[in-house]
C-alpha positions as CSV (number, residue, x, y, z in Angstrom):
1,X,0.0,0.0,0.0
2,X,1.1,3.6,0.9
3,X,-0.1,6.6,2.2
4,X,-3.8,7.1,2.4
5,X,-5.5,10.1,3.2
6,X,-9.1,10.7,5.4
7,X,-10.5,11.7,1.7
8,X,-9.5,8.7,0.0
9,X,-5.9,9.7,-2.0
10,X,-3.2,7.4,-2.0
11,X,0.0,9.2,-1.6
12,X,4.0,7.4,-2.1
13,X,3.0,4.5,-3.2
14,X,4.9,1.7,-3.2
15,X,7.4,4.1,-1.0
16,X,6.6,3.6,1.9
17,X,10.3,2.9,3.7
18,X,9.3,2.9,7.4
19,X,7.0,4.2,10.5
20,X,7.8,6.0,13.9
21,X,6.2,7.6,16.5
22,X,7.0,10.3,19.2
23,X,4.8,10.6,22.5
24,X,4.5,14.5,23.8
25,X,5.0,15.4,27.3
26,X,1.6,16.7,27.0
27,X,0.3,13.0,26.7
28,X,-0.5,13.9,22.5
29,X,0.7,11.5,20.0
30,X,2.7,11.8,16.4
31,X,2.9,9.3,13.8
32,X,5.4,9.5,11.4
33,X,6.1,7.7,7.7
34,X,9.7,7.6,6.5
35,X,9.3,7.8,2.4
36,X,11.1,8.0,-0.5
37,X,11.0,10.6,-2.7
38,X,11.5,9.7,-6.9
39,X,11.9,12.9,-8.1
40,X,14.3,14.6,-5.4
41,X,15.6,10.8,-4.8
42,X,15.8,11.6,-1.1
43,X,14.1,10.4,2.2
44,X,11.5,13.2,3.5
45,X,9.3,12.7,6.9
46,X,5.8,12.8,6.4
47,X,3.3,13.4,9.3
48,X,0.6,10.7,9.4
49,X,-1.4,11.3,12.9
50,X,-1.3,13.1,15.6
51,X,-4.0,11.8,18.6
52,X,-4.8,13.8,21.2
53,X,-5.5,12.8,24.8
54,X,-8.9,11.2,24.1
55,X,-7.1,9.0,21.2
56,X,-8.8,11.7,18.0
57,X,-6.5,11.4,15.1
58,X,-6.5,15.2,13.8
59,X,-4.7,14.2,10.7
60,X,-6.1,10.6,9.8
61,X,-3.7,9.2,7.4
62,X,-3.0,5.7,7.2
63,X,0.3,4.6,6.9
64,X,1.5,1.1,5.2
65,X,4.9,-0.2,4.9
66,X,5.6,-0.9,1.3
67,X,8.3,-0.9,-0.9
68,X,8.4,-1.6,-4.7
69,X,11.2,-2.7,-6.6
70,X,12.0,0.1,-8.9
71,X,12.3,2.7,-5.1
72,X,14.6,0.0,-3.3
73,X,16.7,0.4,-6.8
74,X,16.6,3.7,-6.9
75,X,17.3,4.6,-2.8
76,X,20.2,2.1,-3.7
77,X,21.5,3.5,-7.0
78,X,21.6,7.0,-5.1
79,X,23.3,5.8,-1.8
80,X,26.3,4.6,-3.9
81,X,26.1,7.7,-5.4
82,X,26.8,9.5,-2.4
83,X,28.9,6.7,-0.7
84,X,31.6,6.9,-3.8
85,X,31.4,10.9,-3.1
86,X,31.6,10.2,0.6
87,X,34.2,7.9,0.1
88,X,36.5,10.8,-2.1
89,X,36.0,13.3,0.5
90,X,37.3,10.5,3.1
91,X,40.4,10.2,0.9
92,X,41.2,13.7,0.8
93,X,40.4,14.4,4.6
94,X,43.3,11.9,5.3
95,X,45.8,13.2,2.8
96,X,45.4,16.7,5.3
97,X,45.3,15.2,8.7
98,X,48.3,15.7,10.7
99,X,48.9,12.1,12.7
100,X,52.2,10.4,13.9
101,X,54.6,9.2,11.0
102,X,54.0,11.6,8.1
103,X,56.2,14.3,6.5
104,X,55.1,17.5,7.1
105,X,56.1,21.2,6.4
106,X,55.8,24.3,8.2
107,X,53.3,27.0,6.7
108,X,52.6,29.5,9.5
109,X,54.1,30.2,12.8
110,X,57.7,32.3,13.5
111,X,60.1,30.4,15.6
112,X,60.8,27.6,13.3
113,X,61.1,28.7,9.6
114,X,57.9,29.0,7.3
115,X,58.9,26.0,4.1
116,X,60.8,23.5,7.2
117,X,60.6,19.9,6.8
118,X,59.4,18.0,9.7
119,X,59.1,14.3,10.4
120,X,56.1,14.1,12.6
121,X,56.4,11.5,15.6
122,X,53.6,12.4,18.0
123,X,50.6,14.5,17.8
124,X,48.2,15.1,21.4
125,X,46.3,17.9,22.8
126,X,47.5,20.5,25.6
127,X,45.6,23.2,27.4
128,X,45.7,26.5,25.4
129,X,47.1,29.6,27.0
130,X,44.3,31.2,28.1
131,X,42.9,28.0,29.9
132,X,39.8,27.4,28.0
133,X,39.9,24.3,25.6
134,X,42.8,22.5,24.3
135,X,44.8,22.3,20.9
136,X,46.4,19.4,18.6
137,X,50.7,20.4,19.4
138,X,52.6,17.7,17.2
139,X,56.1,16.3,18.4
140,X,58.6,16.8,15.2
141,X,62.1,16.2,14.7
142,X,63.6,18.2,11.7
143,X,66.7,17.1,9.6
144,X,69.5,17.3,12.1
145,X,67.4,15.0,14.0
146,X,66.4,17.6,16.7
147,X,63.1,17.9,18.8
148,X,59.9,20.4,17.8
149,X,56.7,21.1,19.3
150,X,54.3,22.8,17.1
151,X,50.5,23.5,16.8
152,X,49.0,20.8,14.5
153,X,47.9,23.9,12.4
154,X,50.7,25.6,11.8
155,X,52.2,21.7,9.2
156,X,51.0,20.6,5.9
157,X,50.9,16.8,5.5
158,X,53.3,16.5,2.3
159,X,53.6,12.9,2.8
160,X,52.3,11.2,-0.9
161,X,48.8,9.8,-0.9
162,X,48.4,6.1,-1.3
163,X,45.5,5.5,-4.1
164,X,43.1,3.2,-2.2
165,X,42.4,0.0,-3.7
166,X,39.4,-1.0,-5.3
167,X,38.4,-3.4,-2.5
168,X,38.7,-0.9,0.0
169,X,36.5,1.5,-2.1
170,X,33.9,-1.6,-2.5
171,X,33.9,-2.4,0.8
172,X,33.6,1.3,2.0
173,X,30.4,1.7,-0.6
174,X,29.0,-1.5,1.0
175,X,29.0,-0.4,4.8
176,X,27.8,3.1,3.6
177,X,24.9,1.7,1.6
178,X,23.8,-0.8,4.5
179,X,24.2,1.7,7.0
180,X,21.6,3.9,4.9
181,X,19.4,1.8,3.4
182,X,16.6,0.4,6.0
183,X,16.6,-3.7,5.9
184,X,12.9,-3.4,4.0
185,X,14.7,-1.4,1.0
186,X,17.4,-4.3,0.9
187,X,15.0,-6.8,1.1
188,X,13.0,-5.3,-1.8
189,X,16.2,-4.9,-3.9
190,X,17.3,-8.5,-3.5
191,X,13.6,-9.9,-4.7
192,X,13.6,-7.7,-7.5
């Protein structure tokens, strides 16, 4: 089924991904329907009821889970969309973090020169000066093989990127899409 309204239209159907509910402190009720939109190919939130204290449903929509074939394909076909985009931006986020046992150089700051090689051995978090919060200081040793301590912010990671594999990228696109997709979608996807 779908969505049906107190006058009789069917709304989403076949799109129908899943159903919650949240209880008020007031003692009022909401009913919710998860759904899948095919022309924005995203999830929305659709209120279905909402029962006051004496159990009157001031909305009245009925809600069914039910999920076609062609919406499990296309909720999947869009997470590995986004998974593979997710899984770039993962990439590059790790080429710039600043983490033990990566060549680094020196871009801002003014005791140790601005273009310095480092050799990065330890990175941790200290109080800052003022007392409130704390900030990443990496543990360096330059060239001559003598000791730095520098805010994390002031390196560049220059150490070369490793291409991932294609097995890492599968497996990557596989948890996200799992991790997204609700077991109904995966179910559909697998009959279809």
């Amino acid at each position: 089924m779908a969505l049906i309204k107190a006058d009789g239209t069917i709304l989403y159907s076949g799109a129908v991904v899943d159903t919650s509910e949240h209880y008020w402190m007031d003692g009022m009720l909401s009913e919710y329907a998860l759904v899948w939109d095919m022309e924005k190919h995203q999830y929305e939130t659709v209120n279905t009821g909402y029962y006051g204290a004496d159990g009157y449903d001031f909305i009245g929509t009925e809600a069914e889970i039910d999920v076609s074939a062609e919406v499990a394909r296309d909720i999947i076909r869009t997470l590995k969309q986004s998974a593979y985009k997710d899984f770039c931006r993962s990439v590059i986020e790790k080429k710039s973090r600043i983490e033990a046992g990566i060549a680094a150089r020196v871009v801002r700051g003014r005791k140790i020169p601005k273009g310095t090689e480092l050799e990065v051995f330890w990175v941790g978090e200290r109080p800052t000066y003022t007392g409130y919060g704390t900030e990443m200081i990496a543990g360096c040793k330059d060239k001559e093989g003598n000791k730095v301590w520098i805010k994390a912010e002031y390196l560049e990671n220059i150490t070369p990127l490793k291409s991932p594999k294609a097995a890492e990228r599968k497996k990557y696109m596989k948890w996200y899409v799992q991790r997204n997709a609700k077991r109904l979608v995966l179910q559909a996807a697998k009959g279809a």
